[in-house]
TORGU-727908 format. One line per field, with one value per residue: residue number from 0; x, y, z of N, C-alpha, C, CB in turn. Coordinates in steps of 0.2 Angstrom, whole numbers. Glycine has a CB too. Layout:
N
num: (NUM,...) $
n.x: (X,...) $
n.y: (Y,...) $
n.z: (Z,...) $
ca.x: (X,...) $
ca.y: (Y,...) $
ca.z: (Z,...) $
c.x: (X,...) $
c.y: (Y,...) $
c.z: (Z,...) $
cb.x: (X,...) $
cb.y: (Y,...) $
cb.z: (Z,...) $
% end
This chain:
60
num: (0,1,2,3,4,5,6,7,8,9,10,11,12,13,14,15,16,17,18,19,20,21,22,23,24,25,26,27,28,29,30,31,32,33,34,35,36,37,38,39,40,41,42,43,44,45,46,47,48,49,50,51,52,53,54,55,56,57,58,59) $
n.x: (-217,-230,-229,-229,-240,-247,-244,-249,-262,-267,-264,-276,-284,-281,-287,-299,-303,-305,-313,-324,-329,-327,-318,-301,-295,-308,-310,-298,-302,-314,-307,-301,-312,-318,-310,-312,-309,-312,-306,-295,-284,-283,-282,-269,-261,-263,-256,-243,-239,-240,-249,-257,-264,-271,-279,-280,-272,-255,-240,-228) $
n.y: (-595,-591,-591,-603,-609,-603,-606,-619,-619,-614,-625,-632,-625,-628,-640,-637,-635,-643,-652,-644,-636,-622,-606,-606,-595,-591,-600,-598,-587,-591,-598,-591,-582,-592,-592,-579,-568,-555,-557,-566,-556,-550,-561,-562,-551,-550,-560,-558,-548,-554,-561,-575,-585,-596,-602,-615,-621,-630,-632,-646) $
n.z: (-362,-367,-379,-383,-379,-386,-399,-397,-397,-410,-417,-411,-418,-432,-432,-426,-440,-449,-445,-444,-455,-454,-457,-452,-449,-442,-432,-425,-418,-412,-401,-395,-391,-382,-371,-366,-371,-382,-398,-409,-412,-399,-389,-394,-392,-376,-373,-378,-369,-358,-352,-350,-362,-361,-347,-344,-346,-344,-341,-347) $
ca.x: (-222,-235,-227,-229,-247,-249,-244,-254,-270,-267,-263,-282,-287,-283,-290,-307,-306,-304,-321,-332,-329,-328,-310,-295,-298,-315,-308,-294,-309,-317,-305,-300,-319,-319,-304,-312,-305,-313,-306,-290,-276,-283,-277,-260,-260,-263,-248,-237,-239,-237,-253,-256,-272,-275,-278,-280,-264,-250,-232,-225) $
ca.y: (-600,-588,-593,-612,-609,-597,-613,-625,-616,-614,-633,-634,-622,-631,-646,-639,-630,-651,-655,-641,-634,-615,-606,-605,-587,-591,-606,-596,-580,-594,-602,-585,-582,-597,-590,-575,-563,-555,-561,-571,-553,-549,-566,-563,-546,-552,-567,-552,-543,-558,-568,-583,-586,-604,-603,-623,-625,-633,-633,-652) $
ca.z: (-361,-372,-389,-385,-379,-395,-406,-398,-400,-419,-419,-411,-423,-439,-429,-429,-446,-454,-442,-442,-461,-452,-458,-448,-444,-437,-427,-420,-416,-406,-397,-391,-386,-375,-365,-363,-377,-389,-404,-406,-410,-391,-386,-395,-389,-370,-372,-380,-363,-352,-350,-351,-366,-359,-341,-341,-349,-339,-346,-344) $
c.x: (-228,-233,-231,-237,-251,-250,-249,-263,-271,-266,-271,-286,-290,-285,-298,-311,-308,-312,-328,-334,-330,-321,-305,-295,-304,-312,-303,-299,-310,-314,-301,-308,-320,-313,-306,-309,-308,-313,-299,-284,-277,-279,-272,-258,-258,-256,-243,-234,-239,-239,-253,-263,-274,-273,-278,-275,-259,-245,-231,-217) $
c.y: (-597,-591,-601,-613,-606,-605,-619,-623,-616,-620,-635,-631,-626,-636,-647,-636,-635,-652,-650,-637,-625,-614,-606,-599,-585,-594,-603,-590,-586,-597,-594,-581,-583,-596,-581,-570,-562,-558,-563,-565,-550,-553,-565,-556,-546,-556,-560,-550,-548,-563,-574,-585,-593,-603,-610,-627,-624,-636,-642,-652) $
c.z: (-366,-378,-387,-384,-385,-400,-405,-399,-406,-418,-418,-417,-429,-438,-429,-436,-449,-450,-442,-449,-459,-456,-453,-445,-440,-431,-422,-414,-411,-399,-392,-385,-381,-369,-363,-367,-381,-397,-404,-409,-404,-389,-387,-390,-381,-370,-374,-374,-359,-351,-352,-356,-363,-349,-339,-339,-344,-341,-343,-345) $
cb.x: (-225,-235,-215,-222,-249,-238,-235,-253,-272,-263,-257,-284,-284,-279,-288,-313,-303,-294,-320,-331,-336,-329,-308,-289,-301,-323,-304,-287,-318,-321,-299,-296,-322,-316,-294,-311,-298,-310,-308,-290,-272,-289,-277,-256,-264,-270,-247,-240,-245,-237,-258,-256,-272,-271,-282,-282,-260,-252,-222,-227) $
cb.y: (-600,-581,-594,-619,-607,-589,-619,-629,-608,-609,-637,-633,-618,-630,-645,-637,-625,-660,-658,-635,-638,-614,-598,-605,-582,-596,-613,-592,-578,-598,-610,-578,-585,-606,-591,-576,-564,-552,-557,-579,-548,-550,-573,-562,-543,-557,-576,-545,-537,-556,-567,-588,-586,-614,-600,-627,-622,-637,-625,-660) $
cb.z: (-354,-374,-392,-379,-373,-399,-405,-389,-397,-424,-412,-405,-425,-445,-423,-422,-450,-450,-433,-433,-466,-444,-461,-452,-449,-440,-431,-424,-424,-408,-401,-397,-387,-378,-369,-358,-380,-390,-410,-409,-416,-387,-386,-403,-391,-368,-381,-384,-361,-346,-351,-342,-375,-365,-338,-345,-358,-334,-343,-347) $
% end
């Protein structure tokens, strides 16, 4: 389940890199922020080991 929440977060990413003129690097940085991580190779590093980086998110 990490991987597919890994993808969808970089799907938002380069989502707000098109709206907000920040890089892709920054955008992933923040969206790992907002979840409470550092920066975004914490969040991978967390999913690596088991977590879950989007606590919202809810597999269908």
């Amino acid at each position: 389940m990490a991987t597919m929440d890994i993808e969808r977060l970089k799907r938002e990413a380069k989502k707000l890199r098109k709206t907000t003129g920040r890089t892709h690097t920054q955008c992933l940085d923040d969206l790992a922020k907002e979840r409470g991580f550092h920066d975004w190779r914490a969040l991978v590093q967390a999913a690596d080991a088991g977590a879950n980086p989007d606590p919202n998110f809810t597999a269908r």
